[in-house]
C-alpha positions in Angstrom: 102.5 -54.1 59.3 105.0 -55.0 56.6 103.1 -58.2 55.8 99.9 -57.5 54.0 96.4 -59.0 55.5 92.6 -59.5 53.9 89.7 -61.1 55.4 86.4 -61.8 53.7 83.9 -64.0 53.9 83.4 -67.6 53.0 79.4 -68.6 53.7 79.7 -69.0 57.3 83.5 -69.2 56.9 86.1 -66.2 57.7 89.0 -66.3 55.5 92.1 -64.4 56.4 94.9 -64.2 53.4 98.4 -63.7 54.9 101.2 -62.4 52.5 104.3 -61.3 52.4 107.7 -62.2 54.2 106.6 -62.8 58.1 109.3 -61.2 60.9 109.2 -60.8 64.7 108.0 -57.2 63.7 105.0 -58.2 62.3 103.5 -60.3 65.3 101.5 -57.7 67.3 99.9 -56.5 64.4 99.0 -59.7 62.7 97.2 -61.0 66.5 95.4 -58.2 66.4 94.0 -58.6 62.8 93.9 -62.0 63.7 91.6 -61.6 67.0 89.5 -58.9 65.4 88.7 -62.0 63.1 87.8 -63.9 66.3 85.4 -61.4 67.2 83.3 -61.6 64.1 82.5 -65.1 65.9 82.6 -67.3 62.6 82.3 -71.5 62.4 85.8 -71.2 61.4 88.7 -69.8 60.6 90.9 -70.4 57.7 94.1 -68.3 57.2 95.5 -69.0 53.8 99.3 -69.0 54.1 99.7 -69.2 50.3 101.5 -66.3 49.4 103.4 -66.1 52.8 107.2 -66.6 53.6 108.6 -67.0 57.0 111.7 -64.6 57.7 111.6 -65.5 61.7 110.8 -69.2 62.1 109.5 -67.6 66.0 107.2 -65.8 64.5 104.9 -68.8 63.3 104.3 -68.6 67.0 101.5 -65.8 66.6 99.1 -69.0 65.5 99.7 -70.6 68.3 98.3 -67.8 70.4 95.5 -67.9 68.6 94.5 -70.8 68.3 94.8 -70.8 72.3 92.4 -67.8 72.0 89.7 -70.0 70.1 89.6 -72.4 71.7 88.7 -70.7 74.6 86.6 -68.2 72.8 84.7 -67.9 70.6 84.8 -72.1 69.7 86.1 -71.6 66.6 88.3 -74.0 64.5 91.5 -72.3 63.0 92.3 -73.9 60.3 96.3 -73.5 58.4 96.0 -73.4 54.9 97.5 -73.9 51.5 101.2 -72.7 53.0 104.1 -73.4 50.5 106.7 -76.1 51.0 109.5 -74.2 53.5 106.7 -73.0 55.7 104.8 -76.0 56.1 108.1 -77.6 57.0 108.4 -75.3 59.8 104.9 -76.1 60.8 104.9 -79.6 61.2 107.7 -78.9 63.2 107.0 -80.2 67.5 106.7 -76.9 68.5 103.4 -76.6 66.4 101.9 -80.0 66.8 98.2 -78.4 68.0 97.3 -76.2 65.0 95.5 -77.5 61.7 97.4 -77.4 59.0 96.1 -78.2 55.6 97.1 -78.3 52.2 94.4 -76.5 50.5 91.6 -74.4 51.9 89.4 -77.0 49.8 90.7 -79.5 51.8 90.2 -77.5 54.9 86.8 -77.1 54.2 86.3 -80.7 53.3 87.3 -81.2 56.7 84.7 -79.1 58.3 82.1 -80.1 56.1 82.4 -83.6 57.3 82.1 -82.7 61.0 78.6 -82.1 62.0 79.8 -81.9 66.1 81.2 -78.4 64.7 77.9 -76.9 63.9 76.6 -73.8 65.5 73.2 -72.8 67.2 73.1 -69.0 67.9 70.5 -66.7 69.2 71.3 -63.1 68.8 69.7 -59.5 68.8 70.6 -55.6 69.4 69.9 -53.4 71.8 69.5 -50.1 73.1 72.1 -48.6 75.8 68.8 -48.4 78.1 67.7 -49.6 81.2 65.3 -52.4 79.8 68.2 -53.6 78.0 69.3 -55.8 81.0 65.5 -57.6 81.7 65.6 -58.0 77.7 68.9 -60.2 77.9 67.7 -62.1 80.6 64.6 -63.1 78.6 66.4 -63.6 75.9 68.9 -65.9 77.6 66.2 -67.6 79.5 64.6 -68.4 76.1 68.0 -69.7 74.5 68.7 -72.2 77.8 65.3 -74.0 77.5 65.3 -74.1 74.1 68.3 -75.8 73.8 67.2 -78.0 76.6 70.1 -76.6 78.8 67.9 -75.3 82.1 70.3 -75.9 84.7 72.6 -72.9 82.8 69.5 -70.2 82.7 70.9 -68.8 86.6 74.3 -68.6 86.2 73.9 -67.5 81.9 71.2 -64.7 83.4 73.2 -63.3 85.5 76.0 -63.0 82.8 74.1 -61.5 80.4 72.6 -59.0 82.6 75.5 -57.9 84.4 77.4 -57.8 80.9 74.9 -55.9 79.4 74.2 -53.4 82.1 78.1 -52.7 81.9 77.7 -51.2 78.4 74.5 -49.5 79.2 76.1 -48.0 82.6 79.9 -47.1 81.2 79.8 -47.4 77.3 76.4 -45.8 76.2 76.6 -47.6 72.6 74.8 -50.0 70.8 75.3 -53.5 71.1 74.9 -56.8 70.2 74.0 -59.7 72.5 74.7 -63.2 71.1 74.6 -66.4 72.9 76.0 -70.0 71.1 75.9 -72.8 71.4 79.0 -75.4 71.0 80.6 -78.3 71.3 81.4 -78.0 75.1 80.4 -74.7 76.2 77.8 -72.1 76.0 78.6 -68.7 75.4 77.7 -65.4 76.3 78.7 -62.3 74.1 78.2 -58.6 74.2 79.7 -56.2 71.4 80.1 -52.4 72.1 81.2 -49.9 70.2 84.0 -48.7 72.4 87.4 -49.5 72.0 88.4 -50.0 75.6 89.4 -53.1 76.9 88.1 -54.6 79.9 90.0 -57.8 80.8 91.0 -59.8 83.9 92.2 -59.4 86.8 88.8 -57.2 86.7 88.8 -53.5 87.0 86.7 -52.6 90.2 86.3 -48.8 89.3 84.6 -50.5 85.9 81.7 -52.2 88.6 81.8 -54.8 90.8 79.5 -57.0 88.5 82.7 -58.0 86.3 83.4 -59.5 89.6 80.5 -61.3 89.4 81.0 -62.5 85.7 84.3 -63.8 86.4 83.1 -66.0 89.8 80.4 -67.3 87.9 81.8 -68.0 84.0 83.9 -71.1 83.5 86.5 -68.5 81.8 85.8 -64.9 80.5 87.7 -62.1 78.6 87.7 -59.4 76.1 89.1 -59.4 72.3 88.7 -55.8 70.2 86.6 -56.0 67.3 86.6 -54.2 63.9 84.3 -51.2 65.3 85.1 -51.5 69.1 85.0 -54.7 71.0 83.7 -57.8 72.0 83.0 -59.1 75.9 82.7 -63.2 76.2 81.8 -65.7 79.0 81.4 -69.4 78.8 79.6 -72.0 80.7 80.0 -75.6 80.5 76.9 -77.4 78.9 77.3 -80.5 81.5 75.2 -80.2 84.4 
């Protein structure tokens, strides 16, 4: 990747510095950076443009993608930043009318700071590539639904969990991390594995035929890679 790309952490903020001169060439590689941000599942997102230049005006499209990606998973605002006067010309542009775009990441996180709707409620815990591993995400799932008063979701978020979960235990044989949140609109359902292949939709039948379930059941599911390997997600609709 000819541009150069940092990510640290901002409280419970992800900030992702961009720099350099961005081309058509550097738009796989900067997604995936990008989505591996995603998968660290933070309240938000802010990718400071400060130091960035735009070479290919088409390749401001890469934050289109995804912000299409989080709002569908994991919830999370993205959030434009601080980009100098020729690219933020090109991003209030038509063609970019959906994304954030701020002048500051002070300003962006004025913003978020004055949305309470935005806030989080998580439950999470690792487990053990075993055979309990499955009953212990159903409890745990169980215990999430009721507590946030959601108890028409504890069938069809069971079932999620356990079939997620008994994926990695069956075909991945790694540690992982179950986390369920809680947002504006939907619930989700996460696993993280430590492998590196991808599972995504239309779903691979040799991998088990309780994808199948997972995707007849979810409201929408899929798979991003993480830092160490890679992160499965369904979602449920909070309504009743």
């Amino acid at each position: 990747m000819a541009i150069k790309y940092e990510a640290d952490s901002d409280g419970s903020h992800l900030v992702a510095r961009v720099s350099g001169a961005l081309d058509l060439t550097d738009v796989a590689a900067l997604h995936l950076q990008l989505l591996k941000a995603l998968a660290e599942q933070p309240d938000a997102l802010l990718v400071d443009l400060s130091a960035l230049s735009v070479a290919e005006p088409l390749s401001l499209a890469v934050f289109t993608a995804i912000n299409r990606q989080a709002n569908r998973f994991p919830g999370t605002p993205v959030l434009l930043c601080a980009a100098p006067p020729a690219t933020r010309a090109l991003l209030d542009g038509h063609a970019y009318r959906r994304l954030s775009v701020f002048d500051s990441l002070d300003g962006a996180r004025t913003h978020l700071s004055g949305d309470p709707a935005a806030a989080v409620r998580t439950l999470s815990d690792q487990l053990l590539p075993i055979a309990g591993a499955a009953r212990h995400a159903r409890d745990m799932t169980t215990d999430a639904c009721l507590r946030w008063e959601l108890p028409h979701l504890v069938g069809p978020a069971c079932l999620i969990a356990n079939e997620l979960v008994s994926n990695v235990v069956d075909h991945v044989h790694t540690m992982m991390t179950l986390r369920l949140a809680l947002r504006r609109r939907y619930l989700h359902i996460v696993v993280r594995d430590g492998s590196p292949v991808d599972v995504q939709p239309p779903v691979d039948l040799s991998r088990g035929r309780g994808l199948v379930l997972v995707d007849a059941t979810a409201h929408s599911w899929g798979c991003v890679p993480s830092v160490d390997g890679k992160v499965v997600w369904a979602s449920l609709r909070r309504a009743a």
